[in-house]
N, C-alpha and C positions, 0 to 999 in steps of 0.2 A: 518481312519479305514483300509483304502487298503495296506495304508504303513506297518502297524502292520500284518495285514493278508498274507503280502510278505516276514517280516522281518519271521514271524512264519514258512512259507514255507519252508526258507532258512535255518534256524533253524534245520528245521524236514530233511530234504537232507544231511545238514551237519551230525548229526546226524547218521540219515542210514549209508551215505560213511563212518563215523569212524568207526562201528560196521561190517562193511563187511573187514574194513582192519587191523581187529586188529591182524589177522593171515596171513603171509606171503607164505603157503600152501594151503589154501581156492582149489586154481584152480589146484592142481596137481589132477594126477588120482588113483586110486588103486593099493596099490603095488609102488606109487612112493615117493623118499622121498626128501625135503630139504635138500641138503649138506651142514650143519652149518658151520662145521669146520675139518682142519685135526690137528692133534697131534703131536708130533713126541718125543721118549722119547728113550733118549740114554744114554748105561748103562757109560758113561764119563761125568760127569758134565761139565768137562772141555770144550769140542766140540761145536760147535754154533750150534744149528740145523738151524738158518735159512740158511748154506750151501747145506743144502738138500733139503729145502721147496720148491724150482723151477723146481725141479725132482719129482714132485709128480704130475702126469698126471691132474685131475681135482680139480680146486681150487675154494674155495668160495666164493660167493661176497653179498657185503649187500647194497644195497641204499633206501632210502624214499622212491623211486617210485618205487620198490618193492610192495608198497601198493595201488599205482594206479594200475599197473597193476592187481592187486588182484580184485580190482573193478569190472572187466571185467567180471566173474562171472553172474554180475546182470543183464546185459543184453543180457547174451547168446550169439547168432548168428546174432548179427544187429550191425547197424554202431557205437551205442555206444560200447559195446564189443569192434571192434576191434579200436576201439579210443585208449579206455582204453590202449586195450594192446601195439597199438604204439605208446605211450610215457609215458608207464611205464616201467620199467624192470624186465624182467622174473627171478621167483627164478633159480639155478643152480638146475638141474636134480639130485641124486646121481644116475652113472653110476659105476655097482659092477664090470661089464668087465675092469675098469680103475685103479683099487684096485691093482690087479694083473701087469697090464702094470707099476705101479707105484711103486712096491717093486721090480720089474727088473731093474728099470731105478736108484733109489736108491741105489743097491749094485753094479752096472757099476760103477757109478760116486766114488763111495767109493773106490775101484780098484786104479781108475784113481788118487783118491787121494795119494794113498797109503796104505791103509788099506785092503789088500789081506787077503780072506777070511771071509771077513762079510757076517751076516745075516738080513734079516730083513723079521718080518713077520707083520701082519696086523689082526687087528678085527676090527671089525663093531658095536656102539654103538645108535640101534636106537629109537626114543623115539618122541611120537607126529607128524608124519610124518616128522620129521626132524633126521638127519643123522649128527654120529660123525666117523668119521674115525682115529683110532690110528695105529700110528706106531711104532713098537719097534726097535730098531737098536742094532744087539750087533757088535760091529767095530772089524775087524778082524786083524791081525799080522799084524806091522809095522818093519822094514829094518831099522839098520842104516848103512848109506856109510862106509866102513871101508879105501876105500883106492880109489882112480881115476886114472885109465889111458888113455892113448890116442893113437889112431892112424891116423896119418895124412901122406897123400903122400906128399914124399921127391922132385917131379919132381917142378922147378921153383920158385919163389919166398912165396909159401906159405904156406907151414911149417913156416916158420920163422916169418911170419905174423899171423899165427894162435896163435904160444906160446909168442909171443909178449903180447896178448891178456888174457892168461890166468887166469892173476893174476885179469881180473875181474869178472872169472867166479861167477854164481849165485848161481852152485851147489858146494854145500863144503863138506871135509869132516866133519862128525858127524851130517849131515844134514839126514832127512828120504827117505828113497826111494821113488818116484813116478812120473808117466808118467807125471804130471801137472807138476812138476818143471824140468822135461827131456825136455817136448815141450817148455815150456817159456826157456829155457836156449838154445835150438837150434834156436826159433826165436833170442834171444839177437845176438848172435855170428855171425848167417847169416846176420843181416844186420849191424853189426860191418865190417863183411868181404865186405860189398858192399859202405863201405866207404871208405875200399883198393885199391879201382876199379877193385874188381870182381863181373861185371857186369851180372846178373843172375843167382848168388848165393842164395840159398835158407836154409830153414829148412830141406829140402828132401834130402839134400846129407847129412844127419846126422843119423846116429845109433847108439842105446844102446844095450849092453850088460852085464845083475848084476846076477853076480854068488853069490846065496842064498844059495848053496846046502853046500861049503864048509863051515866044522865046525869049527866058531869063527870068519869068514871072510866072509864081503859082499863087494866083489873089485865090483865097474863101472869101464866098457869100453866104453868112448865117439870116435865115430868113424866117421872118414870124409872119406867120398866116392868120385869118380869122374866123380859121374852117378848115377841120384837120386832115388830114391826107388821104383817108377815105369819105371824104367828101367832097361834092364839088364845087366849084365858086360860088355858085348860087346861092349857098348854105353859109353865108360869110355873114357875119352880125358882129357890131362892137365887142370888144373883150375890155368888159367893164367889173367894177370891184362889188364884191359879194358882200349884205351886211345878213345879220342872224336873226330869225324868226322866233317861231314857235322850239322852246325845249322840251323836249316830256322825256320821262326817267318810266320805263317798264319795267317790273318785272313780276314776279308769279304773288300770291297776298301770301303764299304759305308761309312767303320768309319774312322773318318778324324783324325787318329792319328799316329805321328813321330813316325816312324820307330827308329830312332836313339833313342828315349828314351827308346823306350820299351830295346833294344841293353844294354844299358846304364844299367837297374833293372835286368837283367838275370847275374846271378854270373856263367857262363860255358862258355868257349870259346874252340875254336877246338884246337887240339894239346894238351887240361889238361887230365891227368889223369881221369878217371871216379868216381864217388863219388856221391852216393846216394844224402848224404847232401847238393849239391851244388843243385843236382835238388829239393828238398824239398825246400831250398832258393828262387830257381829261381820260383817256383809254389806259393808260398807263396805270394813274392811281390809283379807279377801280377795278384795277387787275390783281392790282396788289394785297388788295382787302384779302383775297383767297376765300371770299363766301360766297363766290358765283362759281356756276362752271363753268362760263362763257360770256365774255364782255362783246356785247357788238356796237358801232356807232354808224347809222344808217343819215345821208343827208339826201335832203332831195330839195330841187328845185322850187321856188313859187311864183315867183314871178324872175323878172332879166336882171332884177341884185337882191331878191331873199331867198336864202334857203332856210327850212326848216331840220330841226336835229332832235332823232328820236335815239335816246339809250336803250338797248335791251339789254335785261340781265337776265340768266336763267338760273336757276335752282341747282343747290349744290347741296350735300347731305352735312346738317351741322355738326351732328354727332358722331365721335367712332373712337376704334382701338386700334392702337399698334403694338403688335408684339414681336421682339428681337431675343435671341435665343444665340451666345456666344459659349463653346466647351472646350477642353483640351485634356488630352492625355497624356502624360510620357511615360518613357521606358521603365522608370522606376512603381507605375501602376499610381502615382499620384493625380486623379480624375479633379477638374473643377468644371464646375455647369454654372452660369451667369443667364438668367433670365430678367429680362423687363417687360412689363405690363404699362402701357400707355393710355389715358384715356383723355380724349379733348372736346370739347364744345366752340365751336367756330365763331359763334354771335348770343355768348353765354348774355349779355344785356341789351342786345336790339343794334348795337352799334360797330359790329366787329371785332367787339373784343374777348380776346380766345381765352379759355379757360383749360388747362390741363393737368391732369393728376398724373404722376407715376409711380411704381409700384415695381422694385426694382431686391434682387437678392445675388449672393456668392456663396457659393456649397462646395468646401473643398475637401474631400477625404479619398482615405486611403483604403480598400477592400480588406474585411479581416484583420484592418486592425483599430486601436484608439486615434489615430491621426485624423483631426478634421477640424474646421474652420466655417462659421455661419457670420452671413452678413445680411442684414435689411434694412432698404428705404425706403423711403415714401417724400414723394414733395410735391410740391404745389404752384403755381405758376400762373400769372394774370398779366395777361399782352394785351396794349391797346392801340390803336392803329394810327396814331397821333402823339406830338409831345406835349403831356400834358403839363399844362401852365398854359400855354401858347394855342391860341388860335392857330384851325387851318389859311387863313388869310396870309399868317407870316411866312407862309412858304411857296415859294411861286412855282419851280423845277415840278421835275416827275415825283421826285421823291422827297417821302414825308416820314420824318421819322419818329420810330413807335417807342415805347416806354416798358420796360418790362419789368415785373417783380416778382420775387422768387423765394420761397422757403422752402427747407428742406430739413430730415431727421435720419439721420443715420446711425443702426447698431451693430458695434462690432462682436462676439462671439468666438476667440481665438482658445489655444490650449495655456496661452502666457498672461492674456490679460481679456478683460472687456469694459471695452469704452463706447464712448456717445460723442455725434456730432451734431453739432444745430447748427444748420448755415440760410442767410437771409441774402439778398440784396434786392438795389436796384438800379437800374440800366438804361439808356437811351442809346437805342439801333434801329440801323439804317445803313442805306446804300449812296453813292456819290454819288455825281455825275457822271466820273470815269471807270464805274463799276469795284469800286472798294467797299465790300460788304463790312461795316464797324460794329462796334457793341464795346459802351464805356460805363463803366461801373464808377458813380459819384459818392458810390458807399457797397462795400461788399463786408459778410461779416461770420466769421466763423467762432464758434464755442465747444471745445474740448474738452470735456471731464473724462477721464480713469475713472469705473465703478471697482474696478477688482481685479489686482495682478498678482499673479501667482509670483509665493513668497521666493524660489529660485529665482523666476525672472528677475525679480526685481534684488538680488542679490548682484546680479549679471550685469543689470543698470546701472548700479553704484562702482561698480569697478570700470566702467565706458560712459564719462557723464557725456560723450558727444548722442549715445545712444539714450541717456539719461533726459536730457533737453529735448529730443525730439518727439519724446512718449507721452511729457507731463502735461498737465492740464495746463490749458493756454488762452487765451481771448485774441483773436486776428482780428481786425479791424482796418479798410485802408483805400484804395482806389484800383481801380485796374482797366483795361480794357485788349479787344482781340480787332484786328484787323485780316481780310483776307480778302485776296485777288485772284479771279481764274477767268481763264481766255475763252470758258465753253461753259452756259449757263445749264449744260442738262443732268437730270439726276446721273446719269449711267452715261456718257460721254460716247461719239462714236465718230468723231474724227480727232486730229493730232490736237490734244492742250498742255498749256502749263498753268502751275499756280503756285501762290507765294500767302505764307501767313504769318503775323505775329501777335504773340502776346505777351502782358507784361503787365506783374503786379507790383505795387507800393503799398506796403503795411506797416504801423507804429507810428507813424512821423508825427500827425496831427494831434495824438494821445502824448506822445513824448512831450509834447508843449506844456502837458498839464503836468510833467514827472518833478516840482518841488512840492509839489500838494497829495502827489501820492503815496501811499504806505508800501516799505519794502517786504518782504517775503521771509526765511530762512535761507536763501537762496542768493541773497542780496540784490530782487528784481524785482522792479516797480512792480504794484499789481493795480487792476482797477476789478472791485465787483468778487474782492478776494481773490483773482485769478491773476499769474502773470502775463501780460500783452504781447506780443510777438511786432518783430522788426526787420524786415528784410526787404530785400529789392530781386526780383525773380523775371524771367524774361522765356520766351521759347522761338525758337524763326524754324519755320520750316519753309520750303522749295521742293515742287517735284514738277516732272514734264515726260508726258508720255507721245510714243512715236508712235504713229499707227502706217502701215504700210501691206505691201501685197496684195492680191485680187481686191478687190471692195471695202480694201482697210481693215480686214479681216484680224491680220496679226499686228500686234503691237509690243512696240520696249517699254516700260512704266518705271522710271527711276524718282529715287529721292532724297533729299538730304535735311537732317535734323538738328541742331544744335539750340542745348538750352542751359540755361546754369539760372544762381541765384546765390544769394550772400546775404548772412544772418549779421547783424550789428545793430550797436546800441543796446537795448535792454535782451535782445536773444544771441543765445548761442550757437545756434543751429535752427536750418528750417524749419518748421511744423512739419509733422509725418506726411499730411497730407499736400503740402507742398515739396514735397521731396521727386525727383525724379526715377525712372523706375526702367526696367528691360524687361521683354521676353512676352510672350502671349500673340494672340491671333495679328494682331496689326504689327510689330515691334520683330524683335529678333525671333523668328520663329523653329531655331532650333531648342527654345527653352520655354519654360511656362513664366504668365507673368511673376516679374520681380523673384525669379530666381536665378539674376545674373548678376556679377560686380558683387560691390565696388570693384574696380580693376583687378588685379590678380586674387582677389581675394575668395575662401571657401565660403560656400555658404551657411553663415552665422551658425552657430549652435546653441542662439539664445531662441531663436525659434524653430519649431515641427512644422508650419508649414513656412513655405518661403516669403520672406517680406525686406528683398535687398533692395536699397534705397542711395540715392546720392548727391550732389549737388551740383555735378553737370553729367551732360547725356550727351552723345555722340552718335550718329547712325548715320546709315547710308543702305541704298536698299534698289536692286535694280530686278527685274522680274521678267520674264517673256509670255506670253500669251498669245493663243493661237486656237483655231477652232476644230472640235474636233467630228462634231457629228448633229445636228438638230440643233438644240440650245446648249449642247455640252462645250466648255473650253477647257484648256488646259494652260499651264502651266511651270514653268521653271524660274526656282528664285535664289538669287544670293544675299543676306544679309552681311554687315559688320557694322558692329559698333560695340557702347557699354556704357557704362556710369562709374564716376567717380565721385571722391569723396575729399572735398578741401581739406579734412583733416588727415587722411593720408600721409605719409613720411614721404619725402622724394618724389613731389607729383611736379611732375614735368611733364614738356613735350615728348623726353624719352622714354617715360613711362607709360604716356598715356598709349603712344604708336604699340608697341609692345604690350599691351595690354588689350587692345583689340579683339572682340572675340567675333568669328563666322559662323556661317550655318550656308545648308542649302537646302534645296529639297522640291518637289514636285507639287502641283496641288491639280486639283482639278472643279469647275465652275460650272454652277447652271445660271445661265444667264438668261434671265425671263423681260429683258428691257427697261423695267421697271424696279429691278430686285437683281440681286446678283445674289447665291448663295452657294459656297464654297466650304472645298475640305484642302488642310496644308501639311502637310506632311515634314516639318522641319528636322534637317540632322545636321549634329554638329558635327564642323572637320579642323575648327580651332579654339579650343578651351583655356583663356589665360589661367585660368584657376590650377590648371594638370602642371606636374610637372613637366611634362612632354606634351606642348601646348597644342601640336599638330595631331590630329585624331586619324589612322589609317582606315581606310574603308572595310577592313574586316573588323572595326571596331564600330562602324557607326550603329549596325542596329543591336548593337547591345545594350546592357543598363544603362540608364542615362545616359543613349548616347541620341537620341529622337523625341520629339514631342507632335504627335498630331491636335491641329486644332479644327474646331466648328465654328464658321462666322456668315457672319449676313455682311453683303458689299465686297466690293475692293478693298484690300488692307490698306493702299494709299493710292 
């Protein structure tokens, strides 16, 4: 009776709070109104208004907690009140003194664009305590260039270095008049000229002059000065070519690192010409080291063509840890907790080159009963900041590419079997010019042994050799590398990007050359080292692009699409396990735990207790909403679908695979600290190819397996 009596309570509160927040004005005062929205309507179809919409003084914002704050109401002047109002968000005020400031700042920027003579006036549309602001624009006379001239001093080398240059002016004839494309054309040129080496060339020695008045005729005169526009004639001295002085390299003695390398990554030495681009190079590469916390490149003057160039680097901490911490539960009480231990050295030998351990497990079990599953790694990792073989000499760009080598030991602990993995490579990565972050494996190398399989299992195997092949001990040997490209370089992103990745392995081939010298098996497959070699071609492309919109870019849509597959031939029959493709878990289909989805219609397995579904292609797609909800909290809405399938399959089609499709959806909620996201996901399924009745009705989701909540560090994608 008390349960009902509570549940009633909670009921009647919920309740109340809906009815107090179904109006986002509730708590304004008289006389004051919601800023909905502004308008903007200009008499040019053609014209974007959103060029204007940033020049409009006060702008709108809308969030959920909007209505918490609205709450606040109810309890006036006490601590719920201002609960309420600190972790809700206030409506926007309409301030009418802003109206005004924002039809000034409007016909400025229109000017600036080139539209001399525009109007723009404003009304006020207000209705329910809530406010619409329009704006009309009528766009004023545009200019086209009729003709361009130049004046540039004749004294030294740079007249001739200026018209050198012309032909890539930005501004052209039959182009429109305006200061926007006068300023970006005097930035372009000024620091063209400072890769002349004239050193403390600016925008500012640059003037226009466009004669409108004559009729038929709008000549530009671009005009180079010798004394910049807060200064006066007086101040006019040759603009002569800068050469290099004095270098010195600072930085603190704490940090144990060769002078001579650092020498080595700086593209300037004394006696070169001066050239922006060289220090842009040299700032670049030792940024890249990542064992400073701050690169600075200071030039100063010595006499009217040396300058001297002092590096500062400051101190960065070499040593440290990172720890990540991924779990998940579902309906059926099957808990898994994934923790990793990081440890790195930044300038393990004086020269930048990083040293890293990790220390890495998976613990899956079931409360109360025998079901569970242990896994541990450990690997090892030696990155150098250069490709070794090769002098820094042979590379001229920003970017230098580094070398990395890697081993690693992995044990499995299952109820069906326990095996080992030892995997090695090594790698040369790096970044493009066009920002394609690579990483190529000239040798990657895995080794499989089975210690011990449980005599069922391995009954279970021999009736399913596709599942037979993918368990046995195997030697991978082969090539591979990963490619990826993104529009926004920061850890935690906070305007609109996209990004695109692949990867893609080749294993067996170069062994297969040796397969008339090699011994066959029981099996009848080559082996090398008593083991048989593994042969496939495997690939992954992912694509995702997030929209970020509303107040301050607050909210955003985060989608993605995945596709991967791979193909066993020649001496294998099937992928390596751990080349196999997989569903389910904190990043992936999140109405399930990992790899307990697919192959496409299929149950899962009953060769295994815990789940281990695997397959040879992957399909997903993944769209999310995000939105903030109060201090660092976001929130969250997500739909997945996808799954995995299995080449060996009966009837794998296109109409199989569509039809075989599984969803999920579900809420989550984010702390997002800038530097760190850390999130909870709440996935439930609403379509299961596995069911007979593939569509799940919502008085079915939070039953047995019908939800998985997961624990992750970051963005799922």
């Amino acid at each position: 009776m008390m349960k009902k009596n509570l549940l009633k309570y909670a009921i009647l509160v919920l309740g109340v709070l809906s009815l107090a927040s179904c109006s986002t004005t509730r708590v304004l005062g008289e006389g004051e109104y919601r800023l909905q929205k502004n308008i903007i309507v200009v008499d040019d179809d053609s014209f974007k208004t959103s060029e204007l919409s940033s020049y409009i003084k006060q702008q709108p914002s809308w969030s959920p907690m909007m209505y918490v704050y609205n709450w606040s109401f109810l309890g006036y002047d006490n601590a719920i009140s201002r609960f309420f109002k600190k972790i809700g968000t206030a409506p926007v005020v309409f301030q009418p003194n802003l109206v005004d400031a924002s039809v000034s700042s409007i016909e400025r920027h229109l000017e600036y664009m080139g539209y001399y003579g525009s109007k723009v006036s404003a009304t006020t549309e207000p209705k329910k305590k809530q406010m619409k602001v329009k704006y009309d624009v009528q766009l004023g006379k545009r200019y086209v260039i009729d003709s361009i001239r130049f004046r540039v001093p004749n004294r030294g080398d740079f007249a001739a270095d200026f018209y050198a240059d012309t032909a890539n002016i930005s501004v052209k004839v039959g182009d429109y008049l305006s200061q926007e494309a006068l300023e970006a054309e005097s930035e372009r040129s000024a620091a063209t000229m400072r890769t002349k080496g004239y050193y403390g060339f600016s925008k500012y020695y640059y003037t226009f002059l466009a004669d409108t008045l004559t009729q038929g005729r709008n000549t530009l005169t671009m005009e180079v000065r010798e004394y910049s526009r807060n200064e006066s004639r007086s101040a006019a001295k040759p603009l002569k070519k800068s050469y290099l002085n004095d270098i010195t390299i600072e930085y603190p003695k704490s940090i144990r690192f060769r002078e001579d390398i650092l020498r080595d990554l700086t593209t300037i030495k004394p006696g070169m010409q001066y050239n922006e681009n060289d220090i842009t190079t040299t700032y670049s590469r030792l940024s890249t080291l990542k064992n400073f916390s701050s690169v600075a490149i200071e030039m100063s003057q010595v006499d009217s063509n040396k300058v001297d160039c002092a590096i500062k680097l400051s101190s960065s901490p070499e040593q440290g840890f990172k720890v990540n911490l991924e779990s998940s539960v579902n309906s059926t009480g099957l808990i898994s907790i994934s923790p990793q231990l990081n440890f790195y050295h930044k300038n393990i030998f004086g020269g930048g080159e990083r040293l890293s351990l990790g220390f890495m497990g998976n613990f899956q079990f079931m409360p109360n009963s025998n079901t569970k599953a242990n896994e541990f790694g450990v690997s090892a990792g030696l990155s150098f900041p250069r490709f070794l073989g090769l002098p820094y000499s042979h590379f001229s760009g920003i970017n230098i590419p580094g070398t990395d080598i890697g081993v690693s030991y992995n044990y499995q602990d299952r109820p069906e079997y326990t095996r080992s993995l030892f995997s090695t490579s090594y790698a040369y990565s790096g970044r493009t010019h066009n920002g394609i972050i690579y990483k190529v494996y000239p040798i990657q190398m895995n080794i499989v042994k089975m210690l011990n399989i449980d005599f069922g299992f391995l009954m279970n195997m021999t009736k399913n050799p596709a599942i037979w092949y993918t368990f046995m001990d195997h030697f991978d040997a082969g090539v591979g590398g990963s490619f990826s490209w993104s529009s926004s370089n920061e850890a935690v992103p906070s305007t609109s990007y996209h990004y695109y990745r692949l990867s893609a392995d080749l294993s067996g081939n170069a062994i297969s050359l040796l397969n008339r010298w090699l011994p066959l098996d029981d099996m009848d497959e080559k082996t090398i080292f008593g083991v048989p070699y593994s042969q496939y071609v495997r690939g992954e492309f992912t694509a995702g692009r997030t929209f970020r919109f509303g107040y301050e870019d607050k909210q955003s849509i985060a989608t993605r699409f995945l596709f991967g597959g791979g193909y066993a031939y020649g001496n294998s029959s099937t992928l390596p396990f751990e080349k196999q493709f997989y569903c389910g878990g904190a990043n992936s289909m999140r109405g399930w735990q990992a790899r307990s989805l697919g192959p496409g219609t299929y149950l899962m397995d009953d060769y295994f207790m815990i789940p281990s579904q695997t397959g040879d292609l992957k399909l997903e797609a993944n769209l999310e909403y995000r939105f903030p909800i109060f201090w660092k909290i976001e929130g969250a809405l997500f739909v997945d679908a996808g799954n995995i399938w299995s080449l060996y399959e009966e009837n794998l089609n296109l109409k199989e695979i569509g039809r075989s499709i599984a969803m999920d959806w579900g809420p989550g909620v984010r702390v997002n600290l800038n530097f760190l996201v850390i999130r909870i996901d709440t996935g439930i399924k609403f379509r299961d190819p596995s069911r007979e009745h593939m569509w799940i009705a919502p008085n079915e989701w939070l039953h047995k397996d019908g939800f998985t909540i997961h624990f992750g560090v970051g963005y799922p994608f």
